[in-house]
C-alpha positions in Angstrom: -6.3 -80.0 55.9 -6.0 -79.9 59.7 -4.4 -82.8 62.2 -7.2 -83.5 64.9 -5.3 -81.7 67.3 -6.1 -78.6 65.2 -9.3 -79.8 64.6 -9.9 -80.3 68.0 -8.5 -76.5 68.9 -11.1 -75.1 66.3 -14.0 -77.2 67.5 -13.5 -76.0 71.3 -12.6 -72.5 70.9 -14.9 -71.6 68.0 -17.2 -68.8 70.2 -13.5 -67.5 71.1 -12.5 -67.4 67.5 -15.6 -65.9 66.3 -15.6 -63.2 68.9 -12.4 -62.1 67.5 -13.7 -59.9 64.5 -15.7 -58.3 67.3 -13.5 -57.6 69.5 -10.6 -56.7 66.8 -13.3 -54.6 64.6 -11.0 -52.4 62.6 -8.3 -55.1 61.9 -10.9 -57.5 60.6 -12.3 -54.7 58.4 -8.9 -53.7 56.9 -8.6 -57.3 56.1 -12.1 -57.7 54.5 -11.5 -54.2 52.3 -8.1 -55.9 51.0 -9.7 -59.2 50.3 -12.3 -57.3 48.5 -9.7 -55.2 46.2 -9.1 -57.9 43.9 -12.2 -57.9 42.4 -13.8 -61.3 42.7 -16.3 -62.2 40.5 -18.0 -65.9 39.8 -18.5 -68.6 41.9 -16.3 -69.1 44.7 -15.3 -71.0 47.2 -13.4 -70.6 50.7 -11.2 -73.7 51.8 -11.1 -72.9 55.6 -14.1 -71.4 55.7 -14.2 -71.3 59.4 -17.4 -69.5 61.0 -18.3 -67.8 58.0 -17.0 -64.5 58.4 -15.3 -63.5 55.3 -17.6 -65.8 52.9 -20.9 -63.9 54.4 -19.6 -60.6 53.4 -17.6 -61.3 49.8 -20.8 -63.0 48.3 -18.5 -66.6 48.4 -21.2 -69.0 47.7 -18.9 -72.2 49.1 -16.4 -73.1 51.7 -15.1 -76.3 53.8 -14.1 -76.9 56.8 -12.9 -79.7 58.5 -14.8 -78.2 62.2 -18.0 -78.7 62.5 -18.7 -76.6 65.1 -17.6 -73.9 63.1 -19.3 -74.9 60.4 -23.0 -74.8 62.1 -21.8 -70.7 62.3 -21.1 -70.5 58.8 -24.5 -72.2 57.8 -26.2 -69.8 60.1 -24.8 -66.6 57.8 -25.8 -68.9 54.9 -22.9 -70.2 53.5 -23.2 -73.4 51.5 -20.0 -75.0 53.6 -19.4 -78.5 53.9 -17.0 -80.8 56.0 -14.2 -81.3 54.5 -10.0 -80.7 54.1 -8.4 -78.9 51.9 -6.4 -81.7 50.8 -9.1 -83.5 49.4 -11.9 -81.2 48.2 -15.3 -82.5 47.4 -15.4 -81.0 44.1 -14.8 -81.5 40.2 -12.0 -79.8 38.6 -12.2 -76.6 36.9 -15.8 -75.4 38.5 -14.7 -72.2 40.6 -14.3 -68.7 39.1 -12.0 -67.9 42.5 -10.6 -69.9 45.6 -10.1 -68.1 48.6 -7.3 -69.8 51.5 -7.7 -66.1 53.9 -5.2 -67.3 56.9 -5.4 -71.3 56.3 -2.6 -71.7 55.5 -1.1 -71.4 58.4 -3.1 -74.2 59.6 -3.3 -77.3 57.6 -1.0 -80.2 57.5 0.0 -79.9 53.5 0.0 -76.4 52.9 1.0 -77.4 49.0 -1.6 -80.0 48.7 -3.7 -77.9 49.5 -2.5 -75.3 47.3 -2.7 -77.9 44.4 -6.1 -79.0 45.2 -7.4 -75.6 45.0 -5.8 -75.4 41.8 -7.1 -78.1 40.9 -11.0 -77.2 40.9 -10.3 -73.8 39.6 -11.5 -72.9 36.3 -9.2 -72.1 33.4 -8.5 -68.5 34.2 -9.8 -68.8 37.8 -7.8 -67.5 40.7 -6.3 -68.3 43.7 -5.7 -65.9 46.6 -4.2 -66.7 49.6 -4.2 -64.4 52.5 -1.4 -64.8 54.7 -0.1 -63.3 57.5 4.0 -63.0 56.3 6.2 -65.2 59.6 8.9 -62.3 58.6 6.6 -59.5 59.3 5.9 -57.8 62.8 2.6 -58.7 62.9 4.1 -62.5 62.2 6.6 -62.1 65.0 3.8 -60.9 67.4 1.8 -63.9 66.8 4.4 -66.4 66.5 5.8 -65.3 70.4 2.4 -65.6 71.4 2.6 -69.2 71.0 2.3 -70.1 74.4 -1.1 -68.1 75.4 -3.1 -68.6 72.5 -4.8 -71.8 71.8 -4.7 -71.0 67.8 -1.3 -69.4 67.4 -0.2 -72.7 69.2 -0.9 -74.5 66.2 -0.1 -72.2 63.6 2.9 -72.7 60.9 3.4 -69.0 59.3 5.1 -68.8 55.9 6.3 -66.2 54.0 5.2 -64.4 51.1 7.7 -66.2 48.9 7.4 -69.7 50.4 3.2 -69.3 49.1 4.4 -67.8 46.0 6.3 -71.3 45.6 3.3 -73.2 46.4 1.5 -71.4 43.9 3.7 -71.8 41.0 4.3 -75.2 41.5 0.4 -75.9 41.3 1.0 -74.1 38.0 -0.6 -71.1 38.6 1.0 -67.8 37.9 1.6 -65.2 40.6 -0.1 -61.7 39.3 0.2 -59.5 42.4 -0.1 -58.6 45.9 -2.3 -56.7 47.8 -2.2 -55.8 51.8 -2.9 -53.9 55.1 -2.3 -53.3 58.5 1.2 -51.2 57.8 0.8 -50.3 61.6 2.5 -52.4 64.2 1.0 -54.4 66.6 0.1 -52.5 70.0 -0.3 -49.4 67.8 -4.3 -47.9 67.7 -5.5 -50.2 64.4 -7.0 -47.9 62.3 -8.9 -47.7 58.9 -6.1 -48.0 55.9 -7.0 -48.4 52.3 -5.2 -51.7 50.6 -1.7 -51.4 49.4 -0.4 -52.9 46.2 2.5 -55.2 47.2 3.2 -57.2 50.2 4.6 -54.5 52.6 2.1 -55.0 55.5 0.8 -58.1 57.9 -1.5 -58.7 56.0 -1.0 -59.7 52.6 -3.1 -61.5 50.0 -1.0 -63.0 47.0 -3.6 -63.8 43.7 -2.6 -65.9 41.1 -4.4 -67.1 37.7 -4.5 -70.2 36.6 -3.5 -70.4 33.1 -6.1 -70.7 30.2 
């Protein structure tokens, strides 16, 4: 899912990385609310699970994660998380309800792998959502020039909402809709939006079904 190098990143930074959804309170929970929208029901997993943020609050009963220092965070919220990459998941096919990918991404070495692996363990009629933050939008351009300070962004491949839609179809899954947030630029006051059908902010999170 991740070269070592972005292993490695994850592994040393992960009390940085964590901190963030403290210290970037209102973002975070415009990205939770969206995330939440869709109406996930099942049993789900998170591929990137990271430190257990998002799973902890959406009721995701599984993720992976290739850091394991992240990880021990995630168990701690009590996520059932295991080491792994998203190119290879440690599952059967067809025994998730919903996948989750929230900003991974940007991260892993074979973003359509990845994509086809979480396809792969979906149920029929499972689906897919990927959270992205969209390279062509500000809050894309913001991160992407802050390459050179940030230990994460330094790392980081963004894609566009069309290039994930690709991905997605060619797992054979079929792009439904769009939902997203944070319509307010970076350096603006964040404040509390309610998600937005479509993929108009920098924040968007694409769901797709898989067929049944």
């Amino acid at each position: 899912m991740a070269a070592m190098a972005t292993v490695a990143v994850f592994d040393k930074y992960w009390g940085r990385y964590d901190e963030w959804y403290s210290r970037n309170r209102v973002i975070a929970l415009n990205e939770l609310r969206t995330v939440r929208s869709i109406g996930l029901r099942g049993l789900g997993l998170e591929v990137g699970v990271g430190t257990g943020w998002f799973a902890s609050r959406l009721g995701v009963g599984f993720g992976v994660d290739p850091s394991i220092n992240m990880l021990r965070v995630a168990w701690r919220r009590g996520v059932e998380a295991v080491q792994a990459v998203g190119e290879r998941l440690p599952f059967r096919s067809g025994v998730f309800d919903y996948v989750l990918l929230i900003v991974t991404l940007c991260f892993v070495d074979d973003p359509w792998r990845v994509v086809g692996e979480s396809a792969r363990v979906l149920k029929r009629g499972g689906r897919l959502v990927a959270c992205i933050v969209p390279r062509d939008s500000p809050w894309g351009r913001y991160y992407e020039a802050r390459r050179e300070t940030s230990p994460f962004y330094r790392v980081a491949r963004f894609y566009t909402v069309g290039e994930v839609e690709s991905m997605m179809t060619g797992a054979g899954l079929v792009v439904e809709g769009h939902y997203s947030t944070l319509h307010f630029n970076p350096g603006e006051e964040p404040r509390l939006e309610e998600p937005r059908p479509g993929a108009s902010g920098g924040f968007v999170c694409i769901y797709a079904l898989k067929p049944g």
